[in-house]
N, C-alpha and C positions, 0 to 999 in steps of 0.2 A: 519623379525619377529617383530623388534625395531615398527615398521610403521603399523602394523597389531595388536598391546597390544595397542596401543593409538589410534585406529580407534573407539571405542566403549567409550571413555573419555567424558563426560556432551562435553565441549570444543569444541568437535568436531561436535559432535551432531551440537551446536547451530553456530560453522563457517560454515558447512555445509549450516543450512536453513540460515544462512545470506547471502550466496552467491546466492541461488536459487532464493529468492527473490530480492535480488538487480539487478540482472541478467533478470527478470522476468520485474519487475517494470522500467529497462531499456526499454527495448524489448517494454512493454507499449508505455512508450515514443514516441521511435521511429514508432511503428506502429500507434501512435495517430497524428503525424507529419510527417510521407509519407501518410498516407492515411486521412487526414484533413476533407477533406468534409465528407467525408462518417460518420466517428467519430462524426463531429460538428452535423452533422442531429441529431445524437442519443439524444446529450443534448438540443437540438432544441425541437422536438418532445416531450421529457419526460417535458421540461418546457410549452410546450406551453399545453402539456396537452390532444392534438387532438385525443389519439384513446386512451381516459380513457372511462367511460363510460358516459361521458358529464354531471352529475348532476349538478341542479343550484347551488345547495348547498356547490359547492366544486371549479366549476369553476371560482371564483373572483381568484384562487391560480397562475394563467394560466400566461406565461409571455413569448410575443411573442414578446418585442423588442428584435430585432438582435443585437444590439451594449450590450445588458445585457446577450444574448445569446454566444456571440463572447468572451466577457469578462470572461463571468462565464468560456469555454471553455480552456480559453487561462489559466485561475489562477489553473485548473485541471492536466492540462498538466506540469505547471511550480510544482507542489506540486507533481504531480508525479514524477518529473525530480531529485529533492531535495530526495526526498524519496530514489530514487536509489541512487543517493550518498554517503548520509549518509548510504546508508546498505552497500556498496561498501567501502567507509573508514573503516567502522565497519570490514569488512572481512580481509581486509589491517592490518586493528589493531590486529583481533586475530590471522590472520598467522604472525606477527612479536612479540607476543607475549605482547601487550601492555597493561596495564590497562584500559585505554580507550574503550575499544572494546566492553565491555559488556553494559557499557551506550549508545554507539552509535547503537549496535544492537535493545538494548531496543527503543530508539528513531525512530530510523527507523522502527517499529514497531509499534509504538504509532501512527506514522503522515498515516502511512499504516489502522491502525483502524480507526482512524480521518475519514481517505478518504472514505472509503470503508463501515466503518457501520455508522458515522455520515452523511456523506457525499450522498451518495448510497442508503443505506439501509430507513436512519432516514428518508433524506429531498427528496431524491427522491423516494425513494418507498413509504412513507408515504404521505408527505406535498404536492409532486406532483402527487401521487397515480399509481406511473408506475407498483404498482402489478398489475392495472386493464388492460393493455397492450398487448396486446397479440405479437406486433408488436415491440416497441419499451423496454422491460421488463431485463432489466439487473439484475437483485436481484438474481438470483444463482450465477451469475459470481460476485457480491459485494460478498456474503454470505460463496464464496469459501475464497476469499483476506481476509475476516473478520478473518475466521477462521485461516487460516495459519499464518497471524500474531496474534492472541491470542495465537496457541499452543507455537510462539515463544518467545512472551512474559514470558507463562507459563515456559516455558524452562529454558528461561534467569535469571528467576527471585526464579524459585523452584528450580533452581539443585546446585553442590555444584561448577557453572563455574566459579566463582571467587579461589576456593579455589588450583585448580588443574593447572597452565596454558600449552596450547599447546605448544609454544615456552616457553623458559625463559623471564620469567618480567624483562622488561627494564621501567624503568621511564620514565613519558614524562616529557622532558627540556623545552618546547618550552614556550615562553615567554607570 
């Protein structure tokens, strides 16, 4: 019953969605590094611009070097990578009951918004116009990540999760 009166605690709530995402934005990861090519086309495509709806007026944005293509690829992947960890410490930190947990949650969170509405949403749905895409169109699947890290922002940041902790607070020593 001890384990069922603390299931409904802010605390949990937000170790909860810090695992699902850390877990999740792993899972990215790795499905963006066994399945490479297939992945890189997406940011290929959405850069180079080819199944927008080709206005002159928009096409100077287009960027088909492959070495800026590869690049961009590669710095998506490594900020996905970081992302999951830092949520993954964060979750580490609130099952051990640390103080730390709620700013790492928050952070992981932040570089998940970064990613997903700066990143997704702003520069490629916008600056490369991948709403016009019928083909290459990721902005719901951005638009989903967007959201689940704001509700957990919302969470982290509105409820009373510092005041409650799931484990007992231990200090961090570390130097």
């Amino acid at each position: 019953m001890r384990l069922l009166g603390r299931a409904g605690i802010p605390q949990v709530a937000v170790a909860v969605l810090t695992a699902i995402t850390g877990v999740y934005m792993g899972l990215v990861v790795f499905g963006n590094i066994t399945d490479y090519e297939t992945n890189r086309a997406f940011v290929q495509h959405v850069f180079a611009m080819d199944t927008t709806f080709q206005s002159p007026n928009t096409m100077y944005r287009a960027i088909t070097d492959q070495t800026v293509v590869t690049v961009a690829y590669v710095l998506i992947i490594a900020w996905e990578a970081v992302t999951a960890l830092v949520l993954l410490a964060a979750l580490v930190a609130w099952v051990r009951g640390r103080v730390v947990a709620r700013r790492l949650s928050a952070l992981g969170w932040i570089m998940q918004v970064l990613l997903f509405g700066g990143g997704f949403i702003a520069i490629g749905g916008e600056w490369f116009l991948m709403w016009q895409s019928k083909d290459w169109n990721g902005l719901t699947a951005a638009f989903q990540n967007f959201v689940i890290a704001a509700a957990g922002l919302i969470l982290v940041h509105g409820s009373t999760v510092d005041r409650v902790p799931v484990a007992p607070v231990q200090e961090d020593r570390t130097p």
